[in-house]
N, C-alpha and C positions, 0 to 999 in steps of 0.2 A: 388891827393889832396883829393880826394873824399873820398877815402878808409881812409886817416889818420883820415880824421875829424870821421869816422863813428865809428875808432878803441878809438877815443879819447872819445867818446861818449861811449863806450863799458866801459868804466876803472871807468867811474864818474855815472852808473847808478847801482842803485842795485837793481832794480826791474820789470818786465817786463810794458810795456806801451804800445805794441801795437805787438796782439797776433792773429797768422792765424793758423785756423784748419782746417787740410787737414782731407777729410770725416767728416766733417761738423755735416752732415746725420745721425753715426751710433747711437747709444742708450749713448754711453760715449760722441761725440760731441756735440750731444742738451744739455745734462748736465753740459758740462762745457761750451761750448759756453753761455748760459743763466746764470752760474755762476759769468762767467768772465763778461758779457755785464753790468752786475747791480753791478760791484765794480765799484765807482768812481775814484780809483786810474789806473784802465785801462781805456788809452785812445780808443782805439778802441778794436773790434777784426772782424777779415775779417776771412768769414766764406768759406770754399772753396769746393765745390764737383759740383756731376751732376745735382745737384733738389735744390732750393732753399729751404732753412728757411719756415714753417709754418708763422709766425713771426718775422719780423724784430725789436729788440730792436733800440732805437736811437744812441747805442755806436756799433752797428753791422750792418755791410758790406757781401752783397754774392758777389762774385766773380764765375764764374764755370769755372772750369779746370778739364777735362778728363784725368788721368792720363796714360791711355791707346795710347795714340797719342803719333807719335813719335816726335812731338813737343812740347812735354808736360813741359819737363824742362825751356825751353825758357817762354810759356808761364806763367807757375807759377812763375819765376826767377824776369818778369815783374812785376807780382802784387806784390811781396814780394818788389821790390824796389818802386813802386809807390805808397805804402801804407805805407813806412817805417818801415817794420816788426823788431820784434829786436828777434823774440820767436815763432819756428816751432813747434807745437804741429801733429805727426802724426797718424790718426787714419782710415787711409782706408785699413781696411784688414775685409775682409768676416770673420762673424759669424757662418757660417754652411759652410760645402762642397758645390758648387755648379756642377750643372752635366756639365755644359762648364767649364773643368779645365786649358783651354789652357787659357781665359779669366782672370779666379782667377791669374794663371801665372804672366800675363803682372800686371792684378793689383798691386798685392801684391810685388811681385820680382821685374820688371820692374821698375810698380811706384817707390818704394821706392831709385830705384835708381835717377828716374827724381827729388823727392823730394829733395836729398840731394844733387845733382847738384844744384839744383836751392837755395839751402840755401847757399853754397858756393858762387855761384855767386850776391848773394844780401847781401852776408856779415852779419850772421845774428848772433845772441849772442849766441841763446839755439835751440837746437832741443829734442823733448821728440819723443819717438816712443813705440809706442804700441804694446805687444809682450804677450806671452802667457805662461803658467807653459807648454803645453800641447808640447814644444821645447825639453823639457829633453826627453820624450821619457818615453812610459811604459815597463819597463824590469822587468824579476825577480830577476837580483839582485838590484833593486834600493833597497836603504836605507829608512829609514821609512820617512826620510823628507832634501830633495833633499836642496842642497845652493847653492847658487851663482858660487861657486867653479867645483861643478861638470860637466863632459862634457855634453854635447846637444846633445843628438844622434839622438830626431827624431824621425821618424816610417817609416820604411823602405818602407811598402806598401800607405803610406798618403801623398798626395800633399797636402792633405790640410794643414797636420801639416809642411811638409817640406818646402813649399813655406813661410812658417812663421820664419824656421831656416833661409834661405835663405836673408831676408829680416834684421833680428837680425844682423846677421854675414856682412851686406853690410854696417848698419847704426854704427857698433862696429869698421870695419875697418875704413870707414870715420872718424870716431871719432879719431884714430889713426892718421889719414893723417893731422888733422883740430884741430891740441890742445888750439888754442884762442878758439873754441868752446864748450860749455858745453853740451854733450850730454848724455842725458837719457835713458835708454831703462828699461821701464818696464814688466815684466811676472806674468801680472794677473791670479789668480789661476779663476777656470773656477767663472763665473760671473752671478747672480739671482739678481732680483728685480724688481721693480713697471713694470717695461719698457725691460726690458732685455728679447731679444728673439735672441737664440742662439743653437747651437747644445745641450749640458748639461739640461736648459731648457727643452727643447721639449722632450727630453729622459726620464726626470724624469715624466712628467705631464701627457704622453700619458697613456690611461689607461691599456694598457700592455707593459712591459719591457722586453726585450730580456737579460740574462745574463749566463754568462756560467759554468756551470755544476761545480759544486766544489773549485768555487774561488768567493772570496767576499771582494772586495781589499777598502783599506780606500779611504774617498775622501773627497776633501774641498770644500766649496761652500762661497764665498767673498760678497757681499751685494754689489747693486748696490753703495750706497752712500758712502760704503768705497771706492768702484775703485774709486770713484767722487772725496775723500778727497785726496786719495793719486796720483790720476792726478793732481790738486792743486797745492798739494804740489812741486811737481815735475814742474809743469810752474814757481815758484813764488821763488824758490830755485834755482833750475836748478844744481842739483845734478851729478855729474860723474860717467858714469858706469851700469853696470847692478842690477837690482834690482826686487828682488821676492815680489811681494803684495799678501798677502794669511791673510788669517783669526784666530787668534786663533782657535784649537782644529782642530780636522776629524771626522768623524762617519765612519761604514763600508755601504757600496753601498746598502744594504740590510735596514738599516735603513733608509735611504733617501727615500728608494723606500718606505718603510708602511708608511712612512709619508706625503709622498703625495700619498697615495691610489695609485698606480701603483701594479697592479698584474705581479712577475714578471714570465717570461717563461725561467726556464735553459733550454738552451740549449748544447746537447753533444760533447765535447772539437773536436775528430774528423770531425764533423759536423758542426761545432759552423758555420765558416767562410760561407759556401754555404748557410745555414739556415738564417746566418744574411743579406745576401743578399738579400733572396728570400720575405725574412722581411720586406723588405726596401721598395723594387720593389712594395710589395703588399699595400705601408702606415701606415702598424702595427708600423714602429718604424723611425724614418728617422737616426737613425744611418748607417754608409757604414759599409762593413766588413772590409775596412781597417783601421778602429778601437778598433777593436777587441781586443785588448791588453790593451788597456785602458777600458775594462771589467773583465780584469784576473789583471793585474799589478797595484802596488803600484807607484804615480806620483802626492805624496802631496811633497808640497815646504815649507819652513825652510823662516819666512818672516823678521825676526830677524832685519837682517842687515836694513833693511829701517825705520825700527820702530827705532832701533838706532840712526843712522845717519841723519836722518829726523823729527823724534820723531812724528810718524806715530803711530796711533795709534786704529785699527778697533773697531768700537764699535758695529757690530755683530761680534756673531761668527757664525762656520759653520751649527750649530744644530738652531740658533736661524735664519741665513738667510734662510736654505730650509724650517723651519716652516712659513717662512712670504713667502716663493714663494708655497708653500702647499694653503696655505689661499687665495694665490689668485688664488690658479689655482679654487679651491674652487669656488671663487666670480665669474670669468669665465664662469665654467660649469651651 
């Protein structure tokens, strides 16, 4: 009886009313969690990670669920029905590589599968999950601006990028299993702003840049407050499918770097991978070597189809958000 009343309540709402964000925490959950808390038309939103809220608005709830526990679905499955969630919004996936990769693992792969466990069993309306351009993979034959269509291949030597395929690919089949479900997966192209601290970030600001010898590939850079608008959208819609968020325009990697004062260092293509390590190791860049292709390779995304379908629409572009993440690294130093 339970299920029909919740299915019947599924058919007669058309907008979310009460919205839990899993990683709470990261720089896109504060943003929208505070977005979402000051619309009157959301009843609540239950904020869910390891560390509570700086700040509790009065239409916002912390919960803390560990998504690393092998009880983790049971327990989030509970909050989601005793808070009557109708709208998963998923955002606990690491920003940078971390050196415990076994940990990112359970996070990112794992959790994402407790999450969507626990949306099934709470019967929920939408799930949005957060996902990255950096899935397609930097190859030499990508195409100048990658769609939705193309495959995901990845990077052969990155957990960090593949535990994000990994997670895509869990929440795209559930999608498949669970068609009363409306689910989202967005591939934000890499992400700058007021707040934004992330691998791309830190690469571009650090005052020397590691890149390699004879290749200067394009790249995008999204504004904080675009991802903002187009996670929004995405809660408030709840759109089917996979969808590219990226920026009008690219510059080549070389421009980004004079623009934020980054001196960069080529390094030699035989050499590149050891050297980039040894890079790392010493603090000059916190890139890994297993990203090294995303130094040499083209891995801009084609954002088309959302700005269509959505009527998404960025109001930086790429040249205008690395000038405003320039300025602040500026205000920083």
């Amino acid at each position: 009886m339970a299920g029909k009343k919740r299915k019947a309540r599924r058919t007669e709402r058309a907008l979310p009313r009460v919205v839990a964000i899993v990683g709470s925490q990261s720089v896109l959950g504060v943003g929208l969690a505070e977005r979402l808390a000051s619309d009157p038309s959301i009843e609540r939103v239950v904020a869910i990670d390891l560390r509570p809220p700086r700040q509790v608005p009065q239409r916002m709830i912390f919960r803390r669920v560990d998504l690393t526990r092998p009880s983790a679905d049971q327990e989030l499955a509970d909050v989601l029905e005793v808070e009557g969630v109708d709208t998963v919004v998923h955002l606990a996936f690491f920003a940078s590589p971390i050196h415990n990769a076994t940990y990112a693992h359970e996070l990112e792969a794992i959790g994402t599968l407790h999450v969507l466990t626990a949306a099934a069993a709470a019967q929920v309306e939408r799930v949005v999950v957060q996902s990255t351009t950096t899935v397609y993979g930097a190859h030499p034959k990508n195409p100048n601006l990658l769609t939705e269509d193309h495959a995901v291949r990845g990077s052969p030597h990155s957990r960090f990028v593949n535990d994000k395929v990994e997670a895509e690919r869990q929440a795209m089949r559930w999608a498949r299993e669970h068609e009363e479900v409306a689910v989202s997966v967005l591939r934000f192209a890499p992400v700058v702003g007021p707040t934004a601290k992330n691998l791309f970030e830190r690469y571009l600001t650090r005052p020397v840049a590691p890149t390699v010898a004879g290749y200067d590939p394009l790249i995008q850079a999204l504004h904080e407050s675009d991802a903002l608008d187009a996670l929004e959208l995405a809660v408030r819609k709840g759109p089917r499918g996979v969808f590219n968020v990226a920026p009008h325009g690219v510059m080549p990697l070389s421009t980004a770097l004079r623009l934020c004062g980054a001196q960069p260092l080529p390094l030699p293509g035989p050499l590149a991978a050891a050297a980039l390590q040894g890079l790392r190791a010493s603090g000059v860049t916190p890139t890994p070597a297993s990203m090294l292709d995303y130094l040499r390779y083209v891995w801009v995304a084609d954002g088309t189809r959302y700005e269509r379908e959505l009527g998404f629409t960025p109001r930086y572009s790429t040249r205008e958000a690395i000038v405003a993440l320039a300025e602040r690294a500026r205000r920083v130093a």
